[in-house]
C-alpha positions in Angstrom: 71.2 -7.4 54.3 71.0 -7.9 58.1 70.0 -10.8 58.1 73.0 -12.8 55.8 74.9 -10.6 58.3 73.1 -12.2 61.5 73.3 -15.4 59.8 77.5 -15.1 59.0 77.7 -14.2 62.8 75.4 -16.8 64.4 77.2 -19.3 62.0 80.6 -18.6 63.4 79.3 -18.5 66.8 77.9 -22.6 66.2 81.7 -23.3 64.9 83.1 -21.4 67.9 80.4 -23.5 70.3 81.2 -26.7 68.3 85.1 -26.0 69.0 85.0 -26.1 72.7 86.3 -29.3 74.5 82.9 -30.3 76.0 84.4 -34.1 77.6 84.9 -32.9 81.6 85.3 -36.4 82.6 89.4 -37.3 83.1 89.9 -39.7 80.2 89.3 -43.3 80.3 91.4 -45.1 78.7 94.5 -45.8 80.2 97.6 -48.2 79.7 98.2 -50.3 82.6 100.3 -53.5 82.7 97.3 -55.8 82.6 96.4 -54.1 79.4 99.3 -54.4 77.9 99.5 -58.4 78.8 95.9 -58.7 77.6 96.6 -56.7 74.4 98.9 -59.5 73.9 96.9 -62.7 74.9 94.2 -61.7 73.1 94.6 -58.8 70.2 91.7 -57.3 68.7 93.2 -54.9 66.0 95.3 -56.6 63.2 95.6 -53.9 60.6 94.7 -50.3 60.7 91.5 -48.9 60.7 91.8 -46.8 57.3 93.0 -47.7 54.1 96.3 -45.6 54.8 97.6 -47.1 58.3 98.0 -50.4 57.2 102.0 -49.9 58.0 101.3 -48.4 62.0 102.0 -50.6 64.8 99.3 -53.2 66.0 98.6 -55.4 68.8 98.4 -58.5 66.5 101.8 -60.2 64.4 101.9 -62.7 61.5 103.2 -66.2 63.0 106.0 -65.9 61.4 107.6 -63.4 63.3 107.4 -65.1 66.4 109.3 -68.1 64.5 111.8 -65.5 63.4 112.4 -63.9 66.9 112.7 -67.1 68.8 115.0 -68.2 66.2 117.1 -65.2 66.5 117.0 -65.8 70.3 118.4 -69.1 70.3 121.2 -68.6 67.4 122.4 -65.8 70.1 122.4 -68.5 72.3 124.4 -70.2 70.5 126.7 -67.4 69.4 127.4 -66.9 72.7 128.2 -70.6 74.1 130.3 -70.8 70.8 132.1 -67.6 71.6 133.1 -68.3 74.8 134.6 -71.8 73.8 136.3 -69.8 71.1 137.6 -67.2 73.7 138.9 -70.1 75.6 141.1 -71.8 72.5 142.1 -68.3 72.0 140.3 -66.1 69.5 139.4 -62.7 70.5 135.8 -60.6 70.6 135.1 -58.9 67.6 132.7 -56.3 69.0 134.7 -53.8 71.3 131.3 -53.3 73.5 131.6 -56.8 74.6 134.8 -57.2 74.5 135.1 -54.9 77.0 132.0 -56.5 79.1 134.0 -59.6 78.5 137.1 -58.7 79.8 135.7 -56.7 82.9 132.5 -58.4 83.8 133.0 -62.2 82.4 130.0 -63.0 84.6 127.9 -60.8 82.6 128.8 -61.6 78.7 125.9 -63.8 78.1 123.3 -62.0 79.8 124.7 -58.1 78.2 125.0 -60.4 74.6 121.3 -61.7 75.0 120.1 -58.9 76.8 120.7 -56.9 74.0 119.6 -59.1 71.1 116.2 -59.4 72.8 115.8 -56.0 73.1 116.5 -55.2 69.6 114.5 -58.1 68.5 111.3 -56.8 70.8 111.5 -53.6 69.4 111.6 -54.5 65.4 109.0 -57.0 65.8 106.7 -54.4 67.7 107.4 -51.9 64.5 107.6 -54.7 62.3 104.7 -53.5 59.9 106.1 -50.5 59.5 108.6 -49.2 56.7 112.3 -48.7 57.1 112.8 -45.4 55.0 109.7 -46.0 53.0 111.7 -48.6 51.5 111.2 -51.7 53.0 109.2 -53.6 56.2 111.0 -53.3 59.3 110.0 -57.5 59.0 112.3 -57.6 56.8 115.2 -56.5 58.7 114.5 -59.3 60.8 115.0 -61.8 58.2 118.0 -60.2 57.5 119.2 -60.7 60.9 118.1 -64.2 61.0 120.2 -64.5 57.9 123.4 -62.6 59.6 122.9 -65.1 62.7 122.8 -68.3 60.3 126.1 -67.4 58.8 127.8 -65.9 61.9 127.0 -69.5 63.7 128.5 -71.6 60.3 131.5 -69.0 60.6 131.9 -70.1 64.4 131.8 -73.4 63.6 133.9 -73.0 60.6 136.4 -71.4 63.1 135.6 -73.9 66.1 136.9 -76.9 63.6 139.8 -74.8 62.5 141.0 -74.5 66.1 140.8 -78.3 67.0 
């Protein structure tokens, strides 16, 4: 009987000695800037390790998304340029954040409108494997965007034609 007791103990001694953090050394991986430029140059992971984390984050997107984004880049572009000639026949800005921008800092509509849409646009590609309320790919939203960007620019020009 003493020894299944000696064994119980020395047994939860081992998981006790298994459970200490043995690594001294600080750790060695860190994020630096030229990581994070390399990481993009040249990915190495393109889907998750595991069966399950094939809709976390990776280092590596599908082509098409860099179509989408520079797409969505330029129609802002173009939203704005159009905007501004609309502003100037006399229409008004529809979104009160820049309209405000507008009307204080003219200088700065452009760079706040694009600023803004590149953000947004970095951000859902970076997440774009992931799922928007286990619904749907955050991708896409971003076809849905392109989509929204299509039809604002025929709107504008709709409008632009209408003014003349």
């Amino acid at each position: 009987m003493n020894k299944l007791f000696d064994r119980v103990v020395l047994s939860d001694q081992t998981v006790a000695a298994r459970a200490v953090e043995r690594r001294g050394a600080p750790e060695r991986r860190r994020t630096s800037l030229r990581s994070f430029l390399q990481g993009g140059v040249t990915p190495r992971r393109r889907s998750g390790r595991r069966a399950g984390e094939h809709h976390l984050p990776i280092d590596w997107h599908e082509p098409y998304l860099l179509f989408l984004s520079l797409m969505i880049l330029l129609l802002s572009v173009a939203d704005a340029f159009l905007t501004l000639t609309l502003i100037m026949r006399g229409a008004t800005e529809a979104n009160p954040f820049l309209a405000v921008i507008l009307r204080d800092y003219p200088e700065l509509f452009a760079l706040v409108k694009m600023g803004f849409t590149g953000g947004g646009v970095l951000v859902l590609v970076a997440v774009a494997r992931t799922r928007l309320f286990r619904v749907m790919r955050v991708g896409v939203v971003l076809q849905g965007i392109f989509v929204a960007y299509v039809a604002l620019i025929a709107y504008e020009w709709w409008l632009l034609r209408a003014f003349l």
